[in-house]
C-alpha positions as CSV (number, residue, x, y, z in Angstrom):
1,X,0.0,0.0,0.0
2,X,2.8,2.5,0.8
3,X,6.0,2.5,-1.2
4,X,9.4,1.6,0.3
5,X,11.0,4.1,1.8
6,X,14.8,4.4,-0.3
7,X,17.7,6.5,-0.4
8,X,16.5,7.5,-3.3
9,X,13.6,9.0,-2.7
10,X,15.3,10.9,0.4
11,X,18.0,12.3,-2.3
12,X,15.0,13.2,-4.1
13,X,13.7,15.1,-1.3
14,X,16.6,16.8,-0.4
15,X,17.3,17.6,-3.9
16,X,13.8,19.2,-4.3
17,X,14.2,21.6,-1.2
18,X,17.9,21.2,0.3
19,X,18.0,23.8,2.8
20,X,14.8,22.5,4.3
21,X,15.4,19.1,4.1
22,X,18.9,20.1,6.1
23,X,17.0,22.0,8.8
24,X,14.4,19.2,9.4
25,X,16.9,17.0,9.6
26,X,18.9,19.1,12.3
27,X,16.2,20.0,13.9
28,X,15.3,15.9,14.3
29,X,19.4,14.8,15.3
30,X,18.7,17.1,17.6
31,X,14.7,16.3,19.3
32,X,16.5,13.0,19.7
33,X,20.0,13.5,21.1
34,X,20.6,12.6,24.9
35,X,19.2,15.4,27.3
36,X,16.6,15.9,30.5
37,X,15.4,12.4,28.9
38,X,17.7,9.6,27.2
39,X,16.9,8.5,23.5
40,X,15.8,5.7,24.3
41,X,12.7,7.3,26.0
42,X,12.5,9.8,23.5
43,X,12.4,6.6,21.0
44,X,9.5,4.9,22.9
45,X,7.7,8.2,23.2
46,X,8.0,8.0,19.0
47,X,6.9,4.9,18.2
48,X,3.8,5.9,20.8
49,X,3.2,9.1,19.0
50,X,3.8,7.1,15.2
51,X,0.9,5.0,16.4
52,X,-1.6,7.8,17.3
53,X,-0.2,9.5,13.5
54,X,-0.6,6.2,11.9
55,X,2.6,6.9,10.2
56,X,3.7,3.0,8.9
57,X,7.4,4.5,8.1
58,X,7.8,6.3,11.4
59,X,6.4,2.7,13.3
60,X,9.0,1.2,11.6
61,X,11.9,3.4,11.9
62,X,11.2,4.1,15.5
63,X,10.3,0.4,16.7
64,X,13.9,-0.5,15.3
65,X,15.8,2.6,16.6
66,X,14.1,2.1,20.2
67,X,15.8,-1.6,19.9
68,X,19.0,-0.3,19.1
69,X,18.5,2.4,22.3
70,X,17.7,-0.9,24.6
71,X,14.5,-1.1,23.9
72,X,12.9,-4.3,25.5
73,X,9.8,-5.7,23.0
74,X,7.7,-5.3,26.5
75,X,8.5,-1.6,26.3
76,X,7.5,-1.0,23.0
77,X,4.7,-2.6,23.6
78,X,4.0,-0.9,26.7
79,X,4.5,2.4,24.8
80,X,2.0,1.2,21.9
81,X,-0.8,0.5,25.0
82,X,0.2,4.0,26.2
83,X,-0.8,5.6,22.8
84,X,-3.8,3.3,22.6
85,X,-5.1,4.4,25.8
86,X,-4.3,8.1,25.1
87,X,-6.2,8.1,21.8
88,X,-9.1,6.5,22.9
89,X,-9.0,8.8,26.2
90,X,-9.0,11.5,23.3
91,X,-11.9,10.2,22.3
92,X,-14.1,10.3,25.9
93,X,-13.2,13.7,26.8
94,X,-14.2,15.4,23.5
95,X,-17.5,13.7,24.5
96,X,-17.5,16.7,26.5
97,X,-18.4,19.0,23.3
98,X,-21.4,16.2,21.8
99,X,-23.1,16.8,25.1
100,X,-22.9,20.1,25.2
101,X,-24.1,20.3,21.3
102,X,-27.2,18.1,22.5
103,X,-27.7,20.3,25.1
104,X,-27.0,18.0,27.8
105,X,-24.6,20.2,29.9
106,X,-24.7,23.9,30.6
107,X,-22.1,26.5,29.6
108,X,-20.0,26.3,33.0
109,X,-19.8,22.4,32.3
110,X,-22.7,21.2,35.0
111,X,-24.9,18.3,33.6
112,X,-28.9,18.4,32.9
113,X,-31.0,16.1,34.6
């Protein structure tokens, strides 16, 4: 369904818009270098967050770089419930706005009988 992702279509890309494709990729060596949290968090938190985006290239480039951090398959399975449970929480609170549409709650938030 989704073409291979190849080094040629990433020279493509960088050929199309170079100084972008530079910055993005700064911009990403850097979201994931060591700091207040350890790549291999910031990996998990990505293959969490490539879940909730559905992104099938970002699952798979993030599963395996999370493996290569230390990465237990528990943890990345963990990770993936995590994002699960956070999208389907999503979900419950924007109830929140239905009711209100159907005129179940007041303005300040308080339910109708």
């Amino acid at each position: 369904m989704y073409p291979a992702a190849t080094r040629e279509l990433a020279a493509r890309r960088k050929e199309l818009a170079p100084e972008i494709n530079d910055a993005f990729e700064h911009f990403s060596r850097a979201v994931f270098a060591d700091g207040a949290l350890p790549e291999k968090t910031k990996q998990l938190i990505a293959v969490a967050v490539a879940h909730v985006t559905q992104c099938p290239y970002c699952i798979t480039g993030h599963t395996k770089l999370a493996r290569r951090k230390g990465a237990e398959p528990d943890e990345v399975m963990e990770a993936i419930w995590v994002a699960a449970e956070m999208r389907a929480g999503g979900a419950y609170a924007h109830s929140t706005l239905a009711l209100h549409a159907l005129g179940e709650t007041s303005t300040d938030g308080s339910a109708h009988p």
